[in-house]
TIFI-960827 format. One record per atom (N, C-alpha, C): residue in one letter; atom name; y, x, z. Coordinates in Angstrom, 1 decimal. Example, Ala and Ser with C-alpha at 12.3 -4.5 7.8 and 13.67 -1.06 7.14 Angstrom:
BEGIN
 res atom  north   east     up
   a    N   -5.7   13.2    7.8
   a   CA   -4.5   12.3    7.8
   a    C   -3.3   13.2    7.8
   s    N   -2.2   12.8    7.1
   s   CA   -1.1   13.7    7.1
   s    C    0.0   12.9    7.9
***
This chain:
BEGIN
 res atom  north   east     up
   x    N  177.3   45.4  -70.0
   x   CA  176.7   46.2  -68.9
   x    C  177.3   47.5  -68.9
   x    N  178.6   47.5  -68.0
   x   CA  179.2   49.2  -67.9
   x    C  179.5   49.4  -69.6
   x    N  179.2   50.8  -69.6
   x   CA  179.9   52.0  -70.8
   x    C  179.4   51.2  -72.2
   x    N  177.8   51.0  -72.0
   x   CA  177.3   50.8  -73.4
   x    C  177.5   49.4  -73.9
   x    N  177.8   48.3  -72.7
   x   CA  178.6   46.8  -73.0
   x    C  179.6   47.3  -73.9
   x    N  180.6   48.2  -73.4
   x   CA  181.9   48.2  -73.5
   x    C  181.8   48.7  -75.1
   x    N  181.1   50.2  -74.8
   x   CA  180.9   50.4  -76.6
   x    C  180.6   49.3  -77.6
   x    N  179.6   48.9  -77.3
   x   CA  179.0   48.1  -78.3
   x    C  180.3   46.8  -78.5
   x    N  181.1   46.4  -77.8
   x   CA  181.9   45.6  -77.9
   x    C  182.7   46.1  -78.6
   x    N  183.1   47.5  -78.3
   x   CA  184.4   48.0  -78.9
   x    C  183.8   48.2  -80.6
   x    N  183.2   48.1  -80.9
   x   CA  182.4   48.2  -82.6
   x    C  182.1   46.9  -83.0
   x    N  182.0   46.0  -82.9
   x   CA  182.4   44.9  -83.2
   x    C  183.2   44.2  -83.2
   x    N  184.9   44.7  -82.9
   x   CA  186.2   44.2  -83.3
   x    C  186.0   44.8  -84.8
   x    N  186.3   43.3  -85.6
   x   CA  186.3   43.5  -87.2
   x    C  185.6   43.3  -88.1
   x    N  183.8   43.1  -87.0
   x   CA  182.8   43.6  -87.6
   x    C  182.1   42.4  -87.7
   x    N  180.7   42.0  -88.3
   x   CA  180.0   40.9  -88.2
   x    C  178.9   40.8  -87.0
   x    N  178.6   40.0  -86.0
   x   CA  177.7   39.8  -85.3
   x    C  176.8   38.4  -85.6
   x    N  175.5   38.6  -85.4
   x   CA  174.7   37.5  -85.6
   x    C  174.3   37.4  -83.4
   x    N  173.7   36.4  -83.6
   x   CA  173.6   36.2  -81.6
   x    C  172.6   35.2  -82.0
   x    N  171.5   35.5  -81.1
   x   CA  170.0   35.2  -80.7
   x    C  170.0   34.9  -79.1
   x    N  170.0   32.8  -79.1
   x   CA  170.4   32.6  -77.6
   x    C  168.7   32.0  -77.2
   x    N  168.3   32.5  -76.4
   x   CA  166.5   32.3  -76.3
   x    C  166.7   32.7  -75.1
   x    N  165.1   31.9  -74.2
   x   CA  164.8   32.7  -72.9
   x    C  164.2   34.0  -73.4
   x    N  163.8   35.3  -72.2
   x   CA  162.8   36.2  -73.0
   x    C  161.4   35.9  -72.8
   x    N  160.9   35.3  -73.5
   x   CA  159.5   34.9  -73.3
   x    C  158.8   35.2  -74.5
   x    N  157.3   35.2  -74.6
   x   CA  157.0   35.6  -75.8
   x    C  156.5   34.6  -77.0
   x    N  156.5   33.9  -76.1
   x   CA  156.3   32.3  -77.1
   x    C  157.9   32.3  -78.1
   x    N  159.3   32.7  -77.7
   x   CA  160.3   31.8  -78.4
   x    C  160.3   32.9  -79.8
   x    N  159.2   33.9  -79.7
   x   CA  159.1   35.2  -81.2
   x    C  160.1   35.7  -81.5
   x    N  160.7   36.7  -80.6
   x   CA  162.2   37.3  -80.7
   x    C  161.5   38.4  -81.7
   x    N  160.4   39.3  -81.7
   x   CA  160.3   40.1  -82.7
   x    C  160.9   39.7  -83.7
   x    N  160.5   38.4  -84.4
   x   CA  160.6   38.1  -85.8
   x    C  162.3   38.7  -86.1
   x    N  163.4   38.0  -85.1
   x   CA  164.7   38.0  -85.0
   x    C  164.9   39.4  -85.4
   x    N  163.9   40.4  -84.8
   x   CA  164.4   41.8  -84.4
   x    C  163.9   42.5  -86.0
   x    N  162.5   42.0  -86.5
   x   CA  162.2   42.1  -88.1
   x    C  163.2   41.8  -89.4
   x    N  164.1   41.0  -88.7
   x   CA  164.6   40.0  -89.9
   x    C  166.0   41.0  -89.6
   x    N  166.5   41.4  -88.6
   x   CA  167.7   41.8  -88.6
   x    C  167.3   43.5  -89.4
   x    N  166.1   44.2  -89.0
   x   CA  166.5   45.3  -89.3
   x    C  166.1   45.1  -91.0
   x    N  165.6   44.5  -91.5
   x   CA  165.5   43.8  -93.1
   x    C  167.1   43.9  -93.2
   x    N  167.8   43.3  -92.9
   x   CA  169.1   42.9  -93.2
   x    C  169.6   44.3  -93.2
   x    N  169.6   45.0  -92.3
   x   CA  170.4   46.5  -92.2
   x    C  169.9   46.9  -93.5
   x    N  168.4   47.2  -93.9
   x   CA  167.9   47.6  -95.0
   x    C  168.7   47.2  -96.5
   x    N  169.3   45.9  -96.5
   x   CA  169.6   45.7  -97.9
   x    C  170.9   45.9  -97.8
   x    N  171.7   45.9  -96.8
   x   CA  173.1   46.4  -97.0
   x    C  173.6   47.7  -97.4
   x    N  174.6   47.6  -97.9
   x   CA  175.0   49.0  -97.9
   x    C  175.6   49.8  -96.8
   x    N  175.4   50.7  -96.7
   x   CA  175.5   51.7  -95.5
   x    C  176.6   51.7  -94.7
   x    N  178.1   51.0  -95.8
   x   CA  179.3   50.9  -94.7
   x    C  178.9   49.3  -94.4
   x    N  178.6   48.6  -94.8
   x   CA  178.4   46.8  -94.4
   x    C  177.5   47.0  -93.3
   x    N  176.5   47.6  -93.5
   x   CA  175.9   48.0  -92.0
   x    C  175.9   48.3  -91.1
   x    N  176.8   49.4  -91.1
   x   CA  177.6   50.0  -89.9
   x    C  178.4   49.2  -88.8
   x    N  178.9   47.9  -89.3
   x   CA  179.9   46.6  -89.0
   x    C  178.8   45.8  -88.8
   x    N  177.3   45.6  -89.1
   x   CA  177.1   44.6  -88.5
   x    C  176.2   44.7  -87.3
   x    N  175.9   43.7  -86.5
   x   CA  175.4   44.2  -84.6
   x    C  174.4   42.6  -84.3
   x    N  173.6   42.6  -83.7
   x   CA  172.7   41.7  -83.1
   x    C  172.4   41.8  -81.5
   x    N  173.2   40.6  -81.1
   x   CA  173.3   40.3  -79.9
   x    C  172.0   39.5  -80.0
   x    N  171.0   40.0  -78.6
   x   CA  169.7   38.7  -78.2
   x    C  170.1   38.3  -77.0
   x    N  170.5   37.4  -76.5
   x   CA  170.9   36.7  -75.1
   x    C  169.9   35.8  -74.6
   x    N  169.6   36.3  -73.4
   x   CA  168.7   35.1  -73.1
   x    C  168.6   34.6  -71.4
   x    N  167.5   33.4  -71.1
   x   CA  167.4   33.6  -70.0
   x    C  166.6   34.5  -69.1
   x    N  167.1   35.2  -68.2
   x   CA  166.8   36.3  -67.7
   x    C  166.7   36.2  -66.0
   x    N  165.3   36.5  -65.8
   x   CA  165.1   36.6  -63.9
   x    C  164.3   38.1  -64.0
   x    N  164.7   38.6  -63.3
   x   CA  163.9   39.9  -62.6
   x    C  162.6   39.7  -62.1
   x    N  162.4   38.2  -61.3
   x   CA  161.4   37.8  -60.5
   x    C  160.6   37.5  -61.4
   x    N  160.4   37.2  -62.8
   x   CA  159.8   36.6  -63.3
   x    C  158.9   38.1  -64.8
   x    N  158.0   38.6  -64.5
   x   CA  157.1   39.7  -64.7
   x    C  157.5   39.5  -66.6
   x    N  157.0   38.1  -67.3
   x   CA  157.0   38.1  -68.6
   x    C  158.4   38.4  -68.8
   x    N  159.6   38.0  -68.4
   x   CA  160.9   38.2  -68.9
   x    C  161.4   39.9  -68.6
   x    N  160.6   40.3  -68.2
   x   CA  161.0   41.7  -67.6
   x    C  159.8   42.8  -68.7
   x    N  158.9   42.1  -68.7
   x   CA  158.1   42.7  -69.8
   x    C  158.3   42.7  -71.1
   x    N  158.6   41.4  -71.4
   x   CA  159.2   41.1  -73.1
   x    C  160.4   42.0  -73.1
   x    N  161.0   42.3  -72.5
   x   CA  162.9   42.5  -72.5
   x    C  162.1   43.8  -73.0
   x    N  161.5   44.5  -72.4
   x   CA  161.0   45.9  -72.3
   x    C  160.3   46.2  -73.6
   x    N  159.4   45.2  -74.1
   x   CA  159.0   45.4  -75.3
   x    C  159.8   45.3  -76.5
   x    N  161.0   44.3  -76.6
   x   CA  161.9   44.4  -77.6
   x    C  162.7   45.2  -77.6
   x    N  163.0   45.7  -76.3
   x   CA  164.2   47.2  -77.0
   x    C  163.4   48.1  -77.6
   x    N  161.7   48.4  -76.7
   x   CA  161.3   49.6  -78.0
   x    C  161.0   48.9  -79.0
   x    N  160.9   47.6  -79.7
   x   CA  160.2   47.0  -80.9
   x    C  162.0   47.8  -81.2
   x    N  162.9   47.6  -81.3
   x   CA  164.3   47.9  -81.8
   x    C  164.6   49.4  -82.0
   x    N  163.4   50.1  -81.1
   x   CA  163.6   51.5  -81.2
   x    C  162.8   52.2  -82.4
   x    N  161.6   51.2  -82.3
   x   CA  160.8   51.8  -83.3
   x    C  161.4   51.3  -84.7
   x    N  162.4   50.2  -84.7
   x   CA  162.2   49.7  -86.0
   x    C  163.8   50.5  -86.5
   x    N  164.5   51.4  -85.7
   x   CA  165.9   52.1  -86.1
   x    C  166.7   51.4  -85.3
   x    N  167.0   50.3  -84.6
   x   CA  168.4   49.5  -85.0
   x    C  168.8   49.2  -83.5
   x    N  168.2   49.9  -82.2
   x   CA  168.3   50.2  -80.9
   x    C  169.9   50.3  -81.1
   x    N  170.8   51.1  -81.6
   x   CA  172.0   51.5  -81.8
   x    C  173.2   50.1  -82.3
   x    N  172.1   48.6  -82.7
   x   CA  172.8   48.1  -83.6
   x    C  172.7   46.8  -82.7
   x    N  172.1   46.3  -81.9
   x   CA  171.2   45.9  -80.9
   x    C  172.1   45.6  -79.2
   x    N  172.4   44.5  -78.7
   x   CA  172.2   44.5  -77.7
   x    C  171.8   43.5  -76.7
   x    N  170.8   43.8  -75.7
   x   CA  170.1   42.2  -75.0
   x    C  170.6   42.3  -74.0
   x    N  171.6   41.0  -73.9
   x   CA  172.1   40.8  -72.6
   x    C  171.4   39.7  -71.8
***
């Protein structure tokens, strides 16, 4: 998506990505994904974390209120939890 696609892509040449392929709904429990990854930041060490990034991919309609609401709640669940920066839902 534009500048911040591009960033976020250009930091993960080299690096480790994990990828979370789900609709956004709140039944498939993307929190948990978004708990478990920033756990993982926590036990790494500071340069092994820097390299690693969490793509959530999912299916996505505008028309559809939950997918637009969930999407919305997981980037701040990512904001509150630090790892907004480490993070991207496409």
């Amino acid at each position: 998506e534009g500048e911040e696609g591009d960033a976020f892509a250009a930091t993960l040449k080299g690096g480790k990505c994990f990828v979370s392929i789900n609709r956004f709904e709140r039944k498939k429990n993307l929190p948990l994904c978004l708990h478990a990854f920033a756990l993982l930041q926590d036990s790494l060490t500071p340069s092994l974390a820097s390299q690693v990034r969490l793509v959530v991919a999912g299916g996505w309609d505008a028309r559809v209120r939950e997918n637009v609401e969930h999407k919305q709640e997981l980037e701040e669940l990512a904001k509150d939890l630090k790892i907004q920066d480490k993070v991207l839902f496409k």
